[in-house]
C-alpha positions in Angstrom: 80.5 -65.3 101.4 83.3 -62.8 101.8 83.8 -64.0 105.8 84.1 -67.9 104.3 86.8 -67.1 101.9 88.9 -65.4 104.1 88.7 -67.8 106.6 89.6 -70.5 104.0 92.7 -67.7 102.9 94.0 -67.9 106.7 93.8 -71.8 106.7 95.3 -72.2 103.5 98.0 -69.1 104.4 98.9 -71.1 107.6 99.2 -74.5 106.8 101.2 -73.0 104.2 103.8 -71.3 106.7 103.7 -74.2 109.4 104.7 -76.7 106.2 107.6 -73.9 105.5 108.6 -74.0 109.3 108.0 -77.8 109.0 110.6 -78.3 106.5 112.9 -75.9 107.8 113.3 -77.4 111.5 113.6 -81.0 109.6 117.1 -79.6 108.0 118.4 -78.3 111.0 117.9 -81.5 112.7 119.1 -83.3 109.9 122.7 -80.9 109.8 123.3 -81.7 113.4 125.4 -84.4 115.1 125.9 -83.0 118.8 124.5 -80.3 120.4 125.5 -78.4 123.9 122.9 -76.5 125.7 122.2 -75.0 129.2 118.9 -76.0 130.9 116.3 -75.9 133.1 114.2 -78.4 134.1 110.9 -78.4 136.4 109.4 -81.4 137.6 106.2 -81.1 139.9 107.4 -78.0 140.8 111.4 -78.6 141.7 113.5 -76.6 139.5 116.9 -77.5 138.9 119.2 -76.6 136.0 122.7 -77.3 134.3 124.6 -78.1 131.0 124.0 -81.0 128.6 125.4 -82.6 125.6 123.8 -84.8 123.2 125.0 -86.4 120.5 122.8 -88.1 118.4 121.7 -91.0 118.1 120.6 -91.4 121.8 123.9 -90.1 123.9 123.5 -87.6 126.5 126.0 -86.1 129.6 124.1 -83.6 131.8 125.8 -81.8 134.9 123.4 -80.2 137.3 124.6 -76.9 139.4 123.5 -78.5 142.3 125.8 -79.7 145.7 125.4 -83.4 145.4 127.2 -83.4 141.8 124.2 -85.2 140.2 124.7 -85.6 136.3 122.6 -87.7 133.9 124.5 -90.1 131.3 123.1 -92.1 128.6 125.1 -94.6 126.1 122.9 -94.9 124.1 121.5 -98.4 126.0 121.4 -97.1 129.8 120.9 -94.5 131.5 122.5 -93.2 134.8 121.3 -90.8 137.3 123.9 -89.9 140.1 124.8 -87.6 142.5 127.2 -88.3 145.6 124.4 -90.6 147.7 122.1 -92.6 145.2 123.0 -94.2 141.8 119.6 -95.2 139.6 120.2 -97.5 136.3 117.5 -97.8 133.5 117.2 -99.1 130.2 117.1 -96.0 128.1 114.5 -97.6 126.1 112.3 -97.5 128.7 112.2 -93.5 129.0 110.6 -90.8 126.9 114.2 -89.9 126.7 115.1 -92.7 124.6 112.9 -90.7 121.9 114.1 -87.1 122.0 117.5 -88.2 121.7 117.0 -89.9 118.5 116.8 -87.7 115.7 115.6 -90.0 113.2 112.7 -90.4 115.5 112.0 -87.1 115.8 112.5 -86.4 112.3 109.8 -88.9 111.3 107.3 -87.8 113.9 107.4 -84.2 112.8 106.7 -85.2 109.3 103.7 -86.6 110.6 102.6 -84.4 112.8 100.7 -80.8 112.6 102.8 -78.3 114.2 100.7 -75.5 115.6 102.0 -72.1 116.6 102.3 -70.9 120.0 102.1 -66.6 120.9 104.1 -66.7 117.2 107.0 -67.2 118.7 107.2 -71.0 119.2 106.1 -74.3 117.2 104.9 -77.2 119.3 104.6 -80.8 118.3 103.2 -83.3 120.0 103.5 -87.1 119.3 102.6 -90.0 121.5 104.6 -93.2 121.0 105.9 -96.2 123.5 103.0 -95.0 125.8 105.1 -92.0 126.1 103.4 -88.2 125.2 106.0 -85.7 124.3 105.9 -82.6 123.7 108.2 -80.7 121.6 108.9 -77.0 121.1 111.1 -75.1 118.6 112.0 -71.7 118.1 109.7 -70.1 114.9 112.4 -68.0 113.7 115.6 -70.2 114.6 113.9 -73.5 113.9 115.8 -74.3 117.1 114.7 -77.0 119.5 114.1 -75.1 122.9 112.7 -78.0 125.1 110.3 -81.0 126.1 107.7 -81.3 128.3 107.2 -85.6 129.4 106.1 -87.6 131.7 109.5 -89.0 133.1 109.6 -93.1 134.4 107.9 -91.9 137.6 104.6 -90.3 135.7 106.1 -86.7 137.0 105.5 -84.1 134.6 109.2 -83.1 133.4 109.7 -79.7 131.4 112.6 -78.4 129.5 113.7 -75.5 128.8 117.0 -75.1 127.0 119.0 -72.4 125.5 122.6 -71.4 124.5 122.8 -73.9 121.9 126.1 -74.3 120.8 126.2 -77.1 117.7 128.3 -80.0 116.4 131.6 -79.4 118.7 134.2 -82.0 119.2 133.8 -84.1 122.2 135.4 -85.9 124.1 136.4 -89.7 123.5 134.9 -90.7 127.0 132.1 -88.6 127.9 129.0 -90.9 127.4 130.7 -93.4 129.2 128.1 -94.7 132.1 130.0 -93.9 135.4 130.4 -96.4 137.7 128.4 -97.1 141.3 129.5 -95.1 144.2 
């Protein structure tokens, strides 16, 4: 009988803490209107890494530290990938981007999600929506977001790590400007 309460203790004791953690990543999402980052992103096994800025809802510049100058820019409509030899244009919609850079969105599907803890450092939700599946990971003690693991338009699996977070800077006028084709 003894076992059976404490195991009801720790269930009760945990839901307890993730609804605390819960509530305390929902107002630091809520208090933010741009974020700037560095990252590092691994799909199927490339690595590649660089700076981004988003500013909510649904804006985003990336620059990648790589030769062929590739950076990533969303509007908030489309979304641009280029580097000095291709150009790709999408309807951001159409990415599990779209969703991570809205924070109403992500507000709302953390509400109604169970978070569950990850080596006690991390807290992971995952939500599917749009036929999309994303995963998303905060920090347990900073209630910072720290990346995304998706599947990007391809069906590649695309993981995010992100750290230096600097928040709510002022940008510039033009940044989330799509760029034009080469």
């Amino acid at each position: 009988m003894k076992k059976y309460l404490f195991i009801l203790f720790f269930i009760l004791l945990n839901s307890k803490v993730l609804a605390s953690i819960k509530g305390n990543i929902i107002y630091n999402l809520n208090n933010i209107d741009n974020i700037f980052f560095k990252f590092e992103q691994n799909i199927n096994g490339k690595t590649e890494n660089g700076e981004c800025i988003i500013q909510y809802p649904k804006k985003i510049f990336c620059k990648y530290n790589l030769k062929n100058k590739k950076i990533l820019v969303s509007n908030g409509k489309s979304l641009v990938i280029k580097s000095l030899s291709s150009y790709y244009l999408y309807p951001l919609d159409k990415t599990p981007l779209s969703l991570i850079l809205d924070k109403n969105f992500l507000i709302d599907a953390i509400n109604n999600s169970d978070g569950r803890i990850i080596e006690d450092k991390f807290i992971n939700y995952n939500f599917s929506e749009k036929d999309n599946e994303i995963n998303i990971f905060f920090d347990k003690n900073t209630y910072e977001l720290i990346g995304w693991q998706t599947l990007d338009i391809y069906q590649n699996l695309s993981i995010t790590f992100i750290s230096s977070i600097v928040k709510n800077q002022k940008l510039k006028k033009n940044l989330f400007k799509i760029p034009k084709q080469n």
